[in-house]
N, C-alpha and C positions, 0 to 999 in steps of 0.2 A: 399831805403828810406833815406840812409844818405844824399841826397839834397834837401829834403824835407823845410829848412827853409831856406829863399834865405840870400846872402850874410851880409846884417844888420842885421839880428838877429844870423848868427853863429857868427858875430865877438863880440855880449856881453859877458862878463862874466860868465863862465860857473859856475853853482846853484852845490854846494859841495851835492849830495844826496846819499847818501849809499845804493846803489843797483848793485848792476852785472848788464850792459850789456840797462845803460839807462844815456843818454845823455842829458844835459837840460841848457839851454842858458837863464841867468836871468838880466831882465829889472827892476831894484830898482828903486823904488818912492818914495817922502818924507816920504811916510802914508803907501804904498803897494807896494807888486810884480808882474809881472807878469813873469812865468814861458815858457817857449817854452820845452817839453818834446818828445824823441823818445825813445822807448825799443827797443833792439834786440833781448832780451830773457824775462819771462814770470817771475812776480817778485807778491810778496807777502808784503804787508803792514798792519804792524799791529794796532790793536784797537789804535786810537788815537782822540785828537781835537783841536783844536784850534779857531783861528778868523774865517770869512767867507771866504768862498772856490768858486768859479765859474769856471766852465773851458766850452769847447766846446772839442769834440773828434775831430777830423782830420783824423786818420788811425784807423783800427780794433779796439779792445774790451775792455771794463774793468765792472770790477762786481765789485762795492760798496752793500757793506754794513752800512746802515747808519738806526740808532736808531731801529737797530735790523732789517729791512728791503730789503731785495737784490733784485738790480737790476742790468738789465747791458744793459751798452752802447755802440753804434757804432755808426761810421763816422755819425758823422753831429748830430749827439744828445749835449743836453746843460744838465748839471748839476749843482746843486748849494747845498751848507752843510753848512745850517748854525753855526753862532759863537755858538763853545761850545757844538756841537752834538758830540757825541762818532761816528766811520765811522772806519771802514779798507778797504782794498781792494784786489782784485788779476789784474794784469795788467798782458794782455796776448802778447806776441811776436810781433812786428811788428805796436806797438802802438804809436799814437802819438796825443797829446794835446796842448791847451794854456790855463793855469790855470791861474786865478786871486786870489790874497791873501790879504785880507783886513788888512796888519799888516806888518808893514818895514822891522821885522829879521825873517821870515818863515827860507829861507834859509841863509846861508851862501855862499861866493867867494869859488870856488873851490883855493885851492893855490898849 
């Protein structure tokens, strides 16, 4: 799975995220982001919200919980959370996404 994002998107800036064993290559816009993510190992996010959230899965699984509701998605499902809903997640092994962020400082440069 680590060549999964071809050579322009591993050369942007990698997204500073705080998890063990997940890798994410970010594309900064005036107004939004968009994230490129892969997990190697199975990661836990907790209750949070923010602006609007879109992503598409790419690789295996993730279970959102979002306004108290759980689902979960694989390859080739589209998600979307809107601005301001409470959501967490579990993102399981061998996952991989491209998230859209309606809002310019989601992440941080890793440095």
């Amino acid at each position: 799975m680590n060549k999964l994002f071809p050579s322009p998107i591993r050369k942007l800036p990698r997204a500073d995220i705080p998890l063990n064993g997940v890798i994410a290559f970010l594309a900064q816009g005036k107004k939004h982001q968009i994230v490129f993510s892969e997990y190697t190992q199975n990661a836990e996010i907790p209750v949070h919200s923010h602006a609007t959230q879109w992503g598409v899965v790419l690789e295996g699984k993730i279970k959102f919980t979002i306004n108290g509701k759980t689902l979960t998605y694989g390859k080739g499902d589209i998600f979307h959370i809107p601005a301001g809903v409470k959501h967490s997640s579990k993102v399981f092994a061998k996952y991989a996404d491209i998230q859209f962020f309606n809002e310019k400082k989601r992440f941080r440069t890793r440095r």
